[in-house]
Backbone as JSON Lines, residues from 0, in Angstrom:
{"i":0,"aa":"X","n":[-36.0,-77.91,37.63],"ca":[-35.22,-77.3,36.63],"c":[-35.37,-75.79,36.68]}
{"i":1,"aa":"X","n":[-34.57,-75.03,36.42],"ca":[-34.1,-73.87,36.29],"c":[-34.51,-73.28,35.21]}
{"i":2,"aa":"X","n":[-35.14,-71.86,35.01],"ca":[-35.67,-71.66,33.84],"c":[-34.47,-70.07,33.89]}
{"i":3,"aa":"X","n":[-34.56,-70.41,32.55],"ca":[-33.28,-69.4,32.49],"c":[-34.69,-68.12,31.52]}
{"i":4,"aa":"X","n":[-34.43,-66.83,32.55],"ca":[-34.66,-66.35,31.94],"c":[-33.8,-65.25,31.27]}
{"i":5,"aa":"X","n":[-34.4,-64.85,29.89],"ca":[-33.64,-63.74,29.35],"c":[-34.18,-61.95,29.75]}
{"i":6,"aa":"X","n":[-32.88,-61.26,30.07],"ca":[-33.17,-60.36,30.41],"c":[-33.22,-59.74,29.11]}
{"i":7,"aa":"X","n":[-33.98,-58.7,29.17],"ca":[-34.18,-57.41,28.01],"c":[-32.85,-56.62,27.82]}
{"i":8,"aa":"X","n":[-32.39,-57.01,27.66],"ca":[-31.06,-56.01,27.39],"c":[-31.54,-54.65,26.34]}
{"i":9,"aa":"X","n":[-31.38,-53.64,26.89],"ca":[-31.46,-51.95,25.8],"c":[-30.32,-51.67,25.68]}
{"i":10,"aa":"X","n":[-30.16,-50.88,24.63],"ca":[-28.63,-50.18,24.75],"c":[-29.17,-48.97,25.67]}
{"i":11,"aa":"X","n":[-27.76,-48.41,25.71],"ca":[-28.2,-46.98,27.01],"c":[-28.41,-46.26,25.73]}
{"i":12,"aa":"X","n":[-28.87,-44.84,26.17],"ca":[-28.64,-43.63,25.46],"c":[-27.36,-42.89,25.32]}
{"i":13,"aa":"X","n":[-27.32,-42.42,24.08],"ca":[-26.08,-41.88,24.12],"c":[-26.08,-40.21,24.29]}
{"i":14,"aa":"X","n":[-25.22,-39.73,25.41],"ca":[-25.29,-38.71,25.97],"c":[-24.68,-37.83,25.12]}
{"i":15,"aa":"X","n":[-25.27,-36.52,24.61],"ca":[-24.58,-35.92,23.49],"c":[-24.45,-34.37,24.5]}
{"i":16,"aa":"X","n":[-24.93,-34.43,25.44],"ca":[-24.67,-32.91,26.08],"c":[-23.41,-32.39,26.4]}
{"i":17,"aa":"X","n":[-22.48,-33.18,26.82],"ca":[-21.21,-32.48,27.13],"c":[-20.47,-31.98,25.54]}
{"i":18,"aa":"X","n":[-20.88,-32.7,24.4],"ca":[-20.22,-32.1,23.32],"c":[-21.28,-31.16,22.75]}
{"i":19,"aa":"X","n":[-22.45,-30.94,22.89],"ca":[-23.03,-29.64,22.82],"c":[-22.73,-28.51,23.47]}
{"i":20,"aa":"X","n":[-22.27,-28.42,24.51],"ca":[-21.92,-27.57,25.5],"c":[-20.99,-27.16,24.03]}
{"i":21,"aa":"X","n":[-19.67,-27.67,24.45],"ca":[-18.98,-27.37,23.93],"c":[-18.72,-26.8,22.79]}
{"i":22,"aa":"X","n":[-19.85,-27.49,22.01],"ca":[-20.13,-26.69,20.56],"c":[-20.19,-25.29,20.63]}
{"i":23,"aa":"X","n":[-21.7,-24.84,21.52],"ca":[-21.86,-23.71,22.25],"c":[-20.72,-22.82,22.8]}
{"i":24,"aa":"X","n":[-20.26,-23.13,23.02],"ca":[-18.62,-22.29,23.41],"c":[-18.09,-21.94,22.59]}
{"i":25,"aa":"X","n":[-17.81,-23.2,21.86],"ca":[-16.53,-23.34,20.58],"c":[-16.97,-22.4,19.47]}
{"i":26,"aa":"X","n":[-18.01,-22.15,18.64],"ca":[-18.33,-21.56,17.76],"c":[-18.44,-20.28,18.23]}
{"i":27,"aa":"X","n":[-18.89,-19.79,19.03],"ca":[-18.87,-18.34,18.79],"c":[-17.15,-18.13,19.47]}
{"i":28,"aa":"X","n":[-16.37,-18.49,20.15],"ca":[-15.22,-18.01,20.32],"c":[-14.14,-17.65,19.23]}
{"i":29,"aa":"X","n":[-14.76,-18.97,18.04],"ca":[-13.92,-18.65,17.07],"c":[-14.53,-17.94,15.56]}
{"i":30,"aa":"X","n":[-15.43,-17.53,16.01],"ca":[-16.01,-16.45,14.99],"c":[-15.56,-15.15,15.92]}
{"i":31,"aa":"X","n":[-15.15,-14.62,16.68],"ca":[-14.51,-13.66,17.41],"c":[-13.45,-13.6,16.92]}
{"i":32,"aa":"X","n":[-13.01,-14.77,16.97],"ca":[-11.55,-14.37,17.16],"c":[-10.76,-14.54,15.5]}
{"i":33,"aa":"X","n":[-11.56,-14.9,14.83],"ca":[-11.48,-15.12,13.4],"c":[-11.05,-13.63,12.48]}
{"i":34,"aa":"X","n":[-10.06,-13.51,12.02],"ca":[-9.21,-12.57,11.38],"c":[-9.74,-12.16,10.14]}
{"i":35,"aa":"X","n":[-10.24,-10.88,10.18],"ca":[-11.12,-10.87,8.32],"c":[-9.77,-9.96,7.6]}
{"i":36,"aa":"X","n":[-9.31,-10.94,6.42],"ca":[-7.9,-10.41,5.67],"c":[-9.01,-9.0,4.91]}
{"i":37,"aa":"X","n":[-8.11,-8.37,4.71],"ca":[-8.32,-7.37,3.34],"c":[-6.97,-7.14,2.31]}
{"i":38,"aa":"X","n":[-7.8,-7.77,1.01],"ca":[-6.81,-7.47,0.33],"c":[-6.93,-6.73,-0.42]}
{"i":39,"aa":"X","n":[-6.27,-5.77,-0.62],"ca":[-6.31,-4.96,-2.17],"c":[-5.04,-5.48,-3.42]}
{"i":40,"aa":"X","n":[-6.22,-4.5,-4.45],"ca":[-4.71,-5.23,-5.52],"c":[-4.7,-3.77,-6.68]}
{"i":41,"aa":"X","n":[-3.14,-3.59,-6.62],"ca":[-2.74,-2.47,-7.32],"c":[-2.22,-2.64,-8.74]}
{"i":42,"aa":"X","n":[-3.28,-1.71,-9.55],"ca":[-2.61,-2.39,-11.15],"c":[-1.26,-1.05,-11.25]}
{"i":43,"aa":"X","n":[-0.12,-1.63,-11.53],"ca":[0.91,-1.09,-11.84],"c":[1.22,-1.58,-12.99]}
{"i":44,"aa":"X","n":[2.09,-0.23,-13.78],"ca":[2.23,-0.29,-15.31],"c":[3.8,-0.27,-15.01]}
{"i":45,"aa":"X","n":[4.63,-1.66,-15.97],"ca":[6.01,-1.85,-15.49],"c":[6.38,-1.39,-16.96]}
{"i":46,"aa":"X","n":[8.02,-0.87,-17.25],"ca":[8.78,-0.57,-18.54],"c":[8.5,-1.95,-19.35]}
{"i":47,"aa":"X","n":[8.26,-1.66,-20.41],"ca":[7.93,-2.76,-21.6],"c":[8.98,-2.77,-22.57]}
{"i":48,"aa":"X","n":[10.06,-1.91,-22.24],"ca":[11.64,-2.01,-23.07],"c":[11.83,-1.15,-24.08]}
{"i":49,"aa":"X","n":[10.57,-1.08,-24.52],"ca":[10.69,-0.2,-26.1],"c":[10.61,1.1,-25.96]}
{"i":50,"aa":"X","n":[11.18,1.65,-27.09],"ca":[12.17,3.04,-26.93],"c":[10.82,3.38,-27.29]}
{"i":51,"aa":"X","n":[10.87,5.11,-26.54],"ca":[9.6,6.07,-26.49],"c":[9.44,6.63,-27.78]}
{"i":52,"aa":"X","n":[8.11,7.16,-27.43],"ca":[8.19,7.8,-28.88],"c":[8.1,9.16,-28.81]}
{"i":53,"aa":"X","n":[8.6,10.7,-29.7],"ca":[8.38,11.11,-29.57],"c":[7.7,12.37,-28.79]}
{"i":54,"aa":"X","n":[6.28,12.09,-29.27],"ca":[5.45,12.52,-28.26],"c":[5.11,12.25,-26.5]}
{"i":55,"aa":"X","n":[5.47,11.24,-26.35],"ca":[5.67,10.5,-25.06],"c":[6.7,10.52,-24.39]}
{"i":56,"aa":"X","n":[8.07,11.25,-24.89],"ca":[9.48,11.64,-24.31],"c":[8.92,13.45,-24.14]}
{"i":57,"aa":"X","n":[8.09,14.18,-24.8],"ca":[7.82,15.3,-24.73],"c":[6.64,15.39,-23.03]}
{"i":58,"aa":"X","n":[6.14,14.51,-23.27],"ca":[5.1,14.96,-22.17],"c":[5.72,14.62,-20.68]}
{"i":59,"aa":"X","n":[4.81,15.16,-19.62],"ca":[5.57,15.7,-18.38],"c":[5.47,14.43,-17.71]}
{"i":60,"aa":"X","n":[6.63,13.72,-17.33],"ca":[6.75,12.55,-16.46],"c":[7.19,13.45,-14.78]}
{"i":61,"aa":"X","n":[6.46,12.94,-13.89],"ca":[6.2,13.17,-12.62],"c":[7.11,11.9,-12.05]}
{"i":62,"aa":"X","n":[8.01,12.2,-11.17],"ca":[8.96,11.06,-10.87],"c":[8.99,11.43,-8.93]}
{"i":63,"aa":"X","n":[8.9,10.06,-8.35],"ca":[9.02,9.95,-7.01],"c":[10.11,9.12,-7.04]}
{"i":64,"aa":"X","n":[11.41,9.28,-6.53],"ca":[12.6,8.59,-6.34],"c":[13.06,8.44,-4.56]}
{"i":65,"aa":"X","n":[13.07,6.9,-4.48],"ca":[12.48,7.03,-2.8],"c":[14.67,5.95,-3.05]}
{"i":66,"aa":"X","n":[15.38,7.02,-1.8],"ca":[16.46,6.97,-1.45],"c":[16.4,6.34,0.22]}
{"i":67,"aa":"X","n":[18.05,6.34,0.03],"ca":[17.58,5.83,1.52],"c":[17.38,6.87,3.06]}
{"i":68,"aa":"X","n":[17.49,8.06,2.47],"ca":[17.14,8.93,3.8],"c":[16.19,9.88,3.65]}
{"i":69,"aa":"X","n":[16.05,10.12,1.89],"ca":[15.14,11.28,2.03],"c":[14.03,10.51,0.26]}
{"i":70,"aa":"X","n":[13.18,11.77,-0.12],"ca":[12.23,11.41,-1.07],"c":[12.75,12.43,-2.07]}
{"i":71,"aa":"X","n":[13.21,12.25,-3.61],"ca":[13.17,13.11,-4.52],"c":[12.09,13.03,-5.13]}
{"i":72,"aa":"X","n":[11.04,14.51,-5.33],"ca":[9.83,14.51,-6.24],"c":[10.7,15.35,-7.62]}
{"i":73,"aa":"X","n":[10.47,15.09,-8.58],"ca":[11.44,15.46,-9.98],"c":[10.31,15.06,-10.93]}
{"i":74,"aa":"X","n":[11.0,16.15,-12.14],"ca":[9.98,15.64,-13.73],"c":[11.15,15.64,-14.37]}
{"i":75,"aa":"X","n":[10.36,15.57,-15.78],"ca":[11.69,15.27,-17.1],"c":[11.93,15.99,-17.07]}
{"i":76,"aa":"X","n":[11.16,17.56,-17.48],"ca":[11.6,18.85,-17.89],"c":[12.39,19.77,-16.87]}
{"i":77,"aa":"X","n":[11.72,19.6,-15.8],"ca":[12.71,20.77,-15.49],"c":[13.66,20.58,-13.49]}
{"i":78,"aa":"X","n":[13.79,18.85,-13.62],"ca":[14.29,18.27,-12.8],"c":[14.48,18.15,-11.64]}
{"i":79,"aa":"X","n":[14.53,18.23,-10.38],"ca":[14.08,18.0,-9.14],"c":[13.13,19.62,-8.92]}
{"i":80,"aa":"X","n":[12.28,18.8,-8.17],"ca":[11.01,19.69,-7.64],"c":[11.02,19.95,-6.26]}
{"i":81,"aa":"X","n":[11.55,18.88,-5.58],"ca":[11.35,19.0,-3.98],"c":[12.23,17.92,-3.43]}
{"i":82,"aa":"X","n":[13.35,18.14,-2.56],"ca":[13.79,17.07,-1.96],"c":[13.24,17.22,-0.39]}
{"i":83,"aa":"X","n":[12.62,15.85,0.11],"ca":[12.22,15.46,1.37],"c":[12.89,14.67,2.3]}
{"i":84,"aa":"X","n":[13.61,15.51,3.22],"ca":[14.89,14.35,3.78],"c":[13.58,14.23,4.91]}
{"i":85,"aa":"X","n":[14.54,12.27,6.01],"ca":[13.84,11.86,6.4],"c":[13.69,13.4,7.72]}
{"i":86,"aa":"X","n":[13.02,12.79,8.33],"ca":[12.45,12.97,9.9],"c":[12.36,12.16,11.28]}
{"i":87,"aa":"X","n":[13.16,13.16,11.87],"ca":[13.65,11.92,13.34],"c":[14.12,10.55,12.5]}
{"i":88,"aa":"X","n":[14.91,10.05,11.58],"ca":[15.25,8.96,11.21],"c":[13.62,8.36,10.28]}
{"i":89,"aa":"X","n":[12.44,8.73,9.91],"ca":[11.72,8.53,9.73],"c":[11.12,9.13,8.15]}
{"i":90,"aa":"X","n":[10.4,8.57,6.9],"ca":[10.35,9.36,6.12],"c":[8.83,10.5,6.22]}
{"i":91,"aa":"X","n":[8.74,11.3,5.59],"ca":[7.98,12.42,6.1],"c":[6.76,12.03,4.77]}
{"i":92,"aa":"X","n":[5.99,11.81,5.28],"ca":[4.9,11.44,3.95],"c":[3.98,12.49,4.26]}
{"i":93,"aa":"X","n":[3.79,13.59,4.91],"ca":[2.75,14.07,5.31],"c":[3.15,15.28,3.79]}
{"i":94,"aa":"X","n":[4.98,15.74,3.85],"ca":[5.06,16.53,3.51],"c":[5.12,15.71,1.92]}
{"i":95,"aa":"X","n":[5.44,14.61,1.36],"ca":[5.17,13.87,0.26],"c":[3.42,14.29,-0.14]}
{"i":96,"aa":"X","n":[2.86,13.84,0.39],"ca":[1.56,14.1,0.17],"c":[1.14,15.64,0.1]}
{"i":97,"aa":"X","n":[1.61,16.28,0.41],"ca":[1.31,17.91,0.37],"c":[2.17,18.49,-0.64]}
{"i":98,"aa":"X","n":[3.34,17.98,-1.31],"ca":[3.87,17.94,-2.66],"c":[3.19,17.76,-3.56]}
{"i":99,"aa":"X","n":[2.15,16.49,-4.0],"ca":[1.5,15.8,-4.42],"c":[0.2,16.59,-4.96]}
{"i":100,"aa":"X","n":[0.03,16.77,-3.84],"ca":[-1.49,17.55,-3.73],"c":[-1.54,19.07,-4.54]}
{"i":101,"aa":"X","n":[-0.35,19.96,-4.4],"ca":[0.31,20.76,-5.11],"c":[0.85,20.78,-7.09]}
{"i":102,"aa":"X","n":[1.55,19.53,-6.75],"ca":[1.43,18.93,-8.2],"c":[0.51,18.9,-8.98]}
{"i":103,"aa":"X","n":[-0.75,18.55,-8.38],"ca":[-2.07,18.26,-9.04],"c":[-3.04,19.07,-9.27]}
{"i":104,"aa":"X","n":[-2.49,20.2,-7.93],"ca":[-3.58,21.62,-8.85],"c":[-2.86,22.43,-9.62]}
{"i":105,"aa":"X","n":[-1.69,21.94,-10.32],"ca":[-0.51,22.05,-11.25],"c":[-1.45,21.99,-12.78]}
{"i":106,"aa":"X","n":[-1.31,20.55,-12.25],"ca":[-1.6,19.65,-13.61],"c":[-2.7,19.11,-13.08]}
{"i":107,"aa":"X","n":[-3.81,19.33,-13.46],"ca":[-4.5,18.6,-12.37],"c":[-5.28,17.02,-14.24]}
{"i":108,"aa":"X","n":[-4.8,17.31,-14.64],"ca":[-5.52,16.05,-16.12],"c":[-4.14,15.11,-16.14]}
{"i":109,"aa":"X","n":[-2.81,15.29,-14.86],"ca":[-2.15,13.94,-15.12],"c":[-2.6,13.03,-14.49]}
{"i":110,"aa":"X","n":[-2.24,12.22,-14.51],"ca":[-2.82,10.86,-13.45],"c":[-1.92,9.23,-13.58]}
{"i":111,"aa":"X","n":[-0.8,9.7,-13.99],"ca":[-0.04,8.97,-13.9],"c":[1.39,9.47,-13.28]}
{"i":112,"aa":"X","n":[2.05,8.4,-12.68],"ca":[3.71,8.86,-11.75],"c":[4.17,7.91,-11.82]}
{"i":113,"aa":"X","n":[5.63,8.34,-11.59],"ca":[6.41,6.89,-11.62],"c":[7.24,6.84,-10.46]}
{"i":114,"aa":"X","n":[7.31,6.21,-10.01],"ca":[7.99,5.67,-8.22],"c":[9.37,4.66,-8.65]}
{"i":115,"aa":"X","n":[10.25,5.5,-8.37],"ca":[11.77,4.83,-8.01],"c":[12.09,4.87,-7.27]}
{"i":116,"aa":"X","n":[12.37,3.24,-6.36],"ca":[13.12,2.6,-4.91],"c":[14.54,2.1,-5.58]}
{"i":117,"aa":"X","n":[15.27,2.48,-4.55],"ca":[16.61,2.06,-4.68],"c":[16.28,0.73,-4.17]}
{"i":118,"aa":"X","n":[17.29,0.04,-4.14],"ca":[17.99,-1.51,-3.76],"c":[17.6,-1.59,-2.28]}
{"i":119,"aa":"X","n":[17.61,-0.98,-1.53],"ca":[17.6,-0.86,0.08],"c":[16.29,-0.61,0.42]}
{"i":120,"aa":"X","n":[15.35,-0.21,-0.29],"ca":[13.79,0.24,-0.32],"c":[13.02,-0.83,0.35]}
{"i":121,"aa":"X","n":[12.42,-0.63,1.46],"ca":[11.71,-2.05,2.06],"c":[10.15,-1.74,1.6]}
{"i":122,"aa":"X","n":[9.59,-2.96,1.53],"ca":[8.61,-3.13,0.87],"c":[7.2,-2.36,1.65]}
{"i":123,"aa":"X","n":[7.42,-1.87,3.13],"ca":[6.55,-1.38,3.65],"c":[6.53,0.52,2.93]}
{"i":124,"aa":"X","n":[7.84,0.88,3.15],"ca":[7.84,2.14,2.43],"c":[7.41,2.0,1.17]}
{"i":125,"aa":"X","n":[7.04,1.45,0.18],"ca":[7.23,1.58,-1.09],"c":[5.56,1.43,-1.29]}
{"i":126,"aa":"X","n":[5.01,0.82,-0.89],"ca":[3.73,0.72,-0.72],"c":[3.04,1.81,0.16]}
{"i":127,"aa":"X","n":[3.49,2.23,1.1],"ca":[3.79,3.41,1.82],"c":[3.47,4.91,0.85]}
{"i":128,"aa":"X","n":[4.68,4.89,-0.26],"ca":[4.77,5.9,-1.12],"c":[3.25,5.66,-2.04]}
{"i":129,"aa":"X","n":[3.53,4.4,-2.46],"ca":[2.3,4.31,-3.48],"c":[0.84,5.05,-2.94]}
{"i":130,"aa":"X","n":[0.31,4.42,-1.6],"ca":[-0.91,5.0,-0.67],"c":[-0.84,6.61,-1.16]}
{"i":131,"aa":"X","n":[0.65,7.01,-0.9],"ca":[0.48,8.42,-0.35],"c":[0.51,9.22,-1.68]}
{"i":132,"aa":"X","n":[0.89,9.06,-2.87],"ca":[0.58,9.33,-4.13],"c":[-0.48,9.31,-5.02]}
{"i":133,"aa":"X","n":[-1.53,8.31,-4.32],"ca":[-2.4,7.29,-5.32],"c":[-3.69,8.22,-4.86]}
{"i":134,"aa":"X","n":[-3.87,8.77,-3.34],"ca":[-4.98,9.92,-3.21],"c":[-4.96,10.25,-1.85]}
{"i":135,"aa":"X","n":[-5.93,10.86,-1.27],"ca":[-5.71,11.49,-0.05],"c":[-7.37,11.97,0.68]}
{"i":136,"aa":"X","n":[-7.19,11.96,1.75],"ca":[-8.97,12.16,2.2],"c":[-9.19,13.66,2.35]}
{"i":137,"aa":"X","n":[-10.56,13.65,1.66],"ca":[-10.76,15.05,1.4],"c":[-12.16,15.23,1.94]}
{"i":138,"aa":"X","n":[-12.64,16.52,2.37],"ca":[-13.92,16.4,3.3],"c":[-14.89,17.08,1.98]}
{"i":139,"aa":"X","n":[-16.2,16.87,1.67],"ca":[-16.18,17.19,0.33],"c":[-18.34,17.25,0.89]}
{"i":140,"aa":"X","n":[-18.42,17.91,0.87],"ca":[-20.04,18.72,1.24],"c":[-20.27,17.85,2.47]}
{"i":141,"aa":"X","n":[-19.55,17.91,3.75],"ca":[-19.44,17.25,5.17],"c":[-19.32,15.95,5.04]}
{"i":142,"aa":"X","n":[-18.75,15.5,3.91],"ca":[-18.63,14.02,3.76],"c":[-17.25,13.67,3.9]}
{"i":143,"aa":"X","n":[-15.92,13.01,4.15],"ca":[-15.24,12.07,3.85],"c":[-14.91,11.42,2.85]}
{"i":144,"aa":"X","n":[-14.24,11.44,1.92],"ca":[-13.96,11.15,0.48],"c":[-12.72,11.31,0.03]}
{"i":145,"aa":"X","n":[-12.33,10.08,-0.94],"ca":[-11.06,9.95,-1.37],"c":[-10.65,10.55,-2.25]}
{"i":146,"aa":"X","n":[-10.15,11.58,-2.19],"ca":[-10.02,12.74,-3.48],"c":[-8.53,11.75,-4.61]}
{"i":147,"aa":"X","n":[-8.62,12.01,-5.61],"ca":[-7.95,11.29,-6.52],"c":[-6.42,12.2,-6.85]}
{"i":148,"aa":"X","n":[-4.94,11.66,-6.71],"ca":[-3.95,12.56,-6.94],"c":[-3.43,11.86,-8.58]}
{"i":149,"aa":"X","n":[-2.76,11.06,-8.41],"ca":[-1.89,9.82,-9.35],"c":[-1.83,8.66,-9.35]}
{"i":150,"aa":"X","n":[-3.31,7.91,-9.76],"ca":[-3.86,6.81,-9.57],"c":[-2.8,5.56,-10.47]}
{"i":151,"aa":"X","n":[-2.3,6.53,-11.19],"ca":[-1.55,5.44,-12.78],"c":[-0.04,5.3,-11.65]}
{"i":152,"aa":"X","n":[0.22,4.2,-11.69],"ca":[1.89,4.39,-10.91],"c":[2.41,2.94,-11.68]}
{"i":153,"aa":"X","n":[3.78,4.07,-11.61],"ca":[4.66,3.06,-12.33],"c":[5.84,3.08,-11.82]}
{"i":154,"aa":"X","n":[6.98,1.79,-12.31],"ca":[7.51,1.85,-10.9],"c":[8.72,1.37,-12.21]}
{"i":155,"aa":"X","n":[9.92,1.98,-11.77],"ca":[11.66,1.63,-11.99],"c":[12.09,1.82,-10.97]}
{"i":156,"aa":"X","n":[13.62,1.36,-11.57],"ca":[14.91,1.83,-10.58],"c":[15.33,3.06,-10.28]}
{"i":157,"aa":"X","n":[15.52,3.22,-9.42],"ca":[15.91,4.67,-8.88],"c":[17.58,4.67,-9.18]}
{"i":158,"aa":"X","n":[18.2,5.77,-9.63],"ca":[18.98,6.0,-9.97],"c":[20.17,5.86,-9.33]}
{"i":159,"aa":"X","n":[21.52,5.71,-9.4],"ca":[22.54,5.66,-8.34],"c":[23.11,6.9,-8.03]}
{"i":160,"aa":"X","n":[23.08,7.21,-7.06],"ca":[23.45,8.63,-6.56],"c":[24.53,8.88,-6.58]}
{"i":161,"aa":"X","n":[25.46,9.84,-6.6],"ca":[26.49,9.84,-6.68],"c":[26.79,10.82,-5.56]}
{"i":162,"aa":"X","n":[27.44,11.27,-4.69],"ca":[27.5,12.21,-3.32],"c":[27.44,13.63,-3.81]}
{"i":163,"aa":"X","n":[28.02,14.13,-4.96],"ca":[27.83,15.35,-5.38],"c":[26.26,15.52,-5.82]}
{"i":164,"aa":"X","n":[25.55,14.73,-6.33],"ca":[24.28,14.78,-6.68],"c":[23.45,14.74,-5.59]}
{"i":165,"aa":"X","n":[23.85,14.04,-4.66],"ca":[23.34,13.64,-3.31],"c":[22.77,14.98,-2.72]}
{"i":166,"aa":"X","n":[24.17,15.86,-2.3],"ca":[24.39,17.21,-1.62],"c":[23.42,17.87,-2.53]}
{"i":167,"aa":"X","n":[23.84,18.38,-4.01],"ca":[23.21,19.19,-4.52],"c":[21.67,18.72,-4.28]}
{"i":168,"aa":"X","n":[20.6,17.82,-4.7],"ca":[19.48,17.33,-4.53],"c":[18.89,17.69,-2.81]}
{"i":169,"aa":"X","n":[20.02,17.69,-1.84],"ca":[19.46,17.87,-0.51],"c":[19.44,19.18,-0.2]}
{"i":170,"aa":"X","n":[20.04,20.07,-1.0],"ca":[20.23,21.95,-1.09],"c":[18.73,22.51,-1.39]}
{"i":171,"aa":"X","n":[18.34,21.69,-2.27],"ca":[17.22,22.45,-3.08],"c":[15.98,21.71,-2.46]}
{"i":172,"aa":"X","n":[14.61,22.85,-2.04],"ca":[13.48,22.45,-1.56],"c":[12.59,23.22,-1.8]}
């Protein structure tokens, strides 16, 4: 008779190196390549409807009115300040910002403006304007520093131009 024997059967081992490898690869490629967002967030003060008062129709509103070729800087009182047509098809923020900067050793205790985009205003310019209003880098005892222009921004409609207003507004600088 035949004796049956039983073999020992083991399981094998289970080989984990080829997905370690891979781990090894995989993780640092995608911490490289991994996108760090930055977001900022801008508090803007919108019209609340109600009629001004007084004292608040008297004081000096600073107005940025962004058109479609050039920049009107204007106040209440005494009405356009600077018109900035574009450049090479392009708007000129260098000279926006050097308006700005001017304004402020004006007045230097305002700190609020109000920014009007027409209908056609793309959202990169307008944010664009805001940057270039809101402050500017200033070198300040060999340091680098964000010097403060018109941190308060507020934002309407920009007005409809009319071509005689157009011309006259592009005369004066």
């Amino acid at each position: 008779m035949r004796r049956k024997h039983r073999r020992l059967q083991s399981e094998p081992d289970l080989d984990i190196t080829p997905f370690m490898n891979l781990m090894i690869v995989l993780v640092p490629v995608l911490l490289l390549n991994m996108v760090f967002a930055h977001t900022s967030v801008l508090e803007l003060n919108f019209p609340t409807g109600e009629s001004l008062a007084a004292e608040q129709a008297e004081e000096l509103q600073i107005q940025v009115v962004i058109h479609g070729d050039r920049f009107v800087v204007a106040d209440n009182q005494g009405g356009v300040i600077k018109a900035i047509a574009q450049n090479n098809g392009k708007y000129d923020f260098a000279v926006l910002k050097d308006v700005m900067k001017e304004l402020k050793s004006r007045v230097p205790e305002k700190r609020d403006i109000i920014i009007m985009p027409s209908q056609e205003t793309s959202y990169q310019v307008l944010v664009s304007v805001m940057d270039t209003v809101r402050s500017y880098d200033a070198v300040v005892a060999g340091n680098l520093v964000e010097a403060e222009l018109f941190p308060e921004i507020s934002l309407g409609d920009a007005p409809v131009a009319n071509t005689d207003e157009a011309q006259e507004a592009g005369g004066q600088s």
